[in-house]
Backbone bond lengths (Angstrom), bond angles and torsions (degrees), N, CA, C in turn:
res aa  C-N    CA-C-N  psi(-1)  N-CA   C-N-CA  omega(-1)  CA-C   N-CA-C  phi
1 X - - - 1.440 - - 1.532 108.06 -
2 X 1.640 108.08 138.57 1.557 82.61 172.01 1.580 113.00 -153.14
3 X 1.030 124.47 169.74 1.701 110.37 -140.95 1.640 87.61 -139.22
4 X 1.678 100.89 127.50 1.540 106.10 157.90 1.273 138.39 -111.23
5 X 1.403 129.81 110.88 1.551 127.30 -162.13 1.265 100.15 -121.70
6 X 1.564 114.43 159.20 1.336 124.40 -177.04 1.581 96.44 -122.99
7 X 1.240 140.28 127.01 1.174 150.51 -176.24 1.587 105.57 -129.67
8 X 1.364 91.47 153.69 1.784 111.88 179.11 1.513 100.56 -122.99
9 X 1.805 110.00 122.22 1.045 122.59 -165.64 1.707 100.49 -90.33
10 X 1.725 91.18 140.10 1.526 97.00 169.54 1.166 145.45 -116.33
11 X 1.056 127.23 71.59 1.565 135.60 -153.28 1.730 92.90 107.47
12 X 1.696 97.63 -118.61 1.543 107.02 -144.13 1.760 78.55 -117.22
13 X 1.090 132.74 -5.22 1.575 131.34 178.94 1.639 134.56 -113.32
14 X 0.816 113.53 177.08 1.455 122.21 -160.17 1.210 114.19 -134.74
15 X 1.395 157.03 82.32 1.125 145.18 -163.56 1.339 109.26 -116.34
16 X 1.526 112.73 125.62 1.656 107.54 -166.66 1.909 106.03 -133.35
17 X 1.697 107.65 122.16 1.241 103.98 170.06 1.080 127.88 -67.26
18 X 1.402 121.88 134.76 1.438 94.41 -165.44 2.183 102.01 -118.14
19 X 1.602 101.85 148.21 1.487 100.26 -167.22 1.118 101.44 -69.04
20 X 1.868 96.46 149.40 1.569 117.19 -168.37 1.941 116.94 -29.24
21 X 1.364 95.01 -37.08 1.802 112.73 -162.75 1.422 91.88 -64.28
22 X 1.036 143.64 -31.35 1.445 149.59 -166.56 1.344 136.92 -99.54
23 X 2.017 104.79 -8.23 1.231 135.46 170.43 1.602 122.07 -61.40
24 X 1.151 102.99 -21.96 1.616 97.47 -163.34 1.898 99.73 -76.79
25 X 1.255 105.56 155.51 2.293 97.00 -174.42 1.425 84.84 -84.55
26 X 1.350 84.83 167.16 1.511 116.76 162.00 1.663 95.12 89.98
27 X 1.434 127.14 -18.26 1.093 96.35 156.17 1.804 143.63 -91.07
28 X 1.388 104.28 151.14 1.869 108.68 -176.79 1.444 106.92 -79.17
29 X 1.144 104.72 137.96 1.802 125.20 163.95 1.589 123.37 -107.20
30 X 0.984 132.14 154.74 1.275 125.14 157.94 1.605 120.85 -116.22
31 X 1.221 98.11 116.52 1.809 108.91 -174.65 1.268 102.80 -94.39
32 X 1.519 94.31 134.46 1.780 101.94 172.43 1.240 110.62 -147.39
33 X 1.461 108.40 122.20 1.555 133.51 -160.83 1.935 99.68 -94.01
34 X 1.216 92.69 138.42 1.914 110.76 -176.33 1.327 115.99 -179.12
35 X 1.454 90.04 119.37 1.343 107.22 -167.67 1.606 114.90 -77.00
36 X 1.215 108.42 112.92 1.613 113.20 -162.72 1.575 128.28 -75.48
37 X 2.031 103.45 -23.93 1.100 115.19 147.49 1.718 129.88 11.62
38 X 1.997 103.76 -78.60 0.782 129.80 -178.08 1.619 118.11 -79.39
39 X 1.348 118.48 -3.34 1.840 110.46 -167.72 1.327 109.34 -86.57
40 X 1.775 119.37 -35.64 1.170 117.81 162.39 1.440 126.98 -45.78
41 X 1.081 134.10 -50.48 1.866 150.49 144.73 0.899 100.37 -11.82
42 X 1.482 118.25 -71.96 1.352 117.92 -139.73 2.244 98.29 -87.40
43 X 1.312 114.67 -31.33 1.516 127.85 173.24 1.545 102.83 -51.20
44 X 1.365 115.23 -49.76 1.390 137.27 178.88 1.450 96.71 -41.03
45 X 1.440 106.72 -80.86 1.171 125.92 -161.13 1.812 125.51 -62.00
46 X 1.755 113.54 -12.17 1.482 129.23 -169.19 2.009 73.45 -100.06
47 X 1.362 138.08 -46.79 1.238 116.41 -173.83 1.099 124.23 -69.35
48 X 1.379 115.73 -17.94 1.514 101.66 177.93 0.978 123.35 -78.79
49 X 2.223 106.59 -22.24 1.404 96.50 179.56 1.680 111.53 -84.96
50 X 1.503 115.01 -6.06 1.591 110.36 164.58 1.757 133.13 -30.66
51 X 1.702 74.04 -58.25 1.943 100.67 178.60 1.190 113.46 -60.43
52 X 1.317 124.99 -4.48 1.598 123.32 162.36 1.212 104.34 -123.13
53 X 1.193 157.54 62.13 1.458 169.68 -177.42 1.340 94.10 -130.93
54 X 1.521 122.72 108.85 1.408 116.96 140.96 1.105 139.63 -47.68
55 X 1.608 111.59 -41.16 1.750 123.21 177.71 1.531 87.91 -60.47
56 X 1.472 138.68 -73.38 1.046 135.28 -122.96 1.946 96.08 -88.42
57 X 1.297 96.19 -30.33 1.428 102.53 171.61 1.807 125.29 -65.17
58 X 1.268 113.07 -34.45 1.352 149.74 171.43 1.717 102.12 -57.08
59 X 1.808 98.93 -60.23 1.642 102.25 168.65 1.185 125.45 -51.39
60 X 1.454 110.86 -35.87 1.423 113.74 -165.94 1.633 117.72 -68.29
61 X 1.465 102.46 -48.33 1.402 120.19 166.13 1.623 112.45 -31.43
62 X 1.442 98.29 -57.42 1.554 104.23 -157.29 1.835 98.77 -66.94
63 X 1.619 109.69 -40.36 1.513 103.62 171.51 1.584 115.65 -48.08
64 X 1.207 111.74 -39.35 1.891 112.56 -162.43 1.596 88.24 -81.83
65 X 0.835 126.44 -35.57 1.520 116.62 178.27 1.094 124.11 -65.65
66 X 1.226 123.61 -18.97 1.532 134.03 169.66 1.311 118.62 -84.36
67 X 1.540 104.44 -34.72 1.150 116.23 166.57 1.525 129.70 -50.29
68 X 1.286 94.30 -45.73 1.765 127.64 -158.95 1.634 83.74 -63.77
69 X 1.750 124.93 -60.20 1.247 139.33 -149.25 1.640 103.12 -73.21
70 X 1.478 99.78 -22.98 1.779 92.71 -168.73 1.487 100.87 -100.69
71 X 1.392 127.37 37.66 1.292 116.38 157.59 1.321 107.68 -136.45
């Protein structure tokens, strides 16, 4: 199972609720810290180079065309 939260750090800590399914002890998690700051940038930055992609531009076509046909 695996769970995505966006948290705002406070000071030097991290405090995370964790969902009911995940309460019982003895069980292990794996935490993985990433600074999100940067993901918007970088999302930004894989679309712009989309909009000049022939393959991906080429794809797009073929979606609206299918589209176009199923109504």
């Amino acid at each position: 199972m695996t769970f995505n939260q966006i948290h705002k750090i406070k000071g030097d800590q991290l405090i995370i609720d964790l969902p009911d399914s995940l309460k019982s002890s003895g069980k292990e998690v794996l935490v993985t810290i990433e600074d999100t700051s940067t993901i918007h940038e970088k999302k930004i930055e894989l679309m712009k180079k989309a909009a000049n992609d022939p393959i991906f531009l080429k794809d797009l076509e073929e979606i609206n065309s299918i589209f176009d046909r199923s109504v």
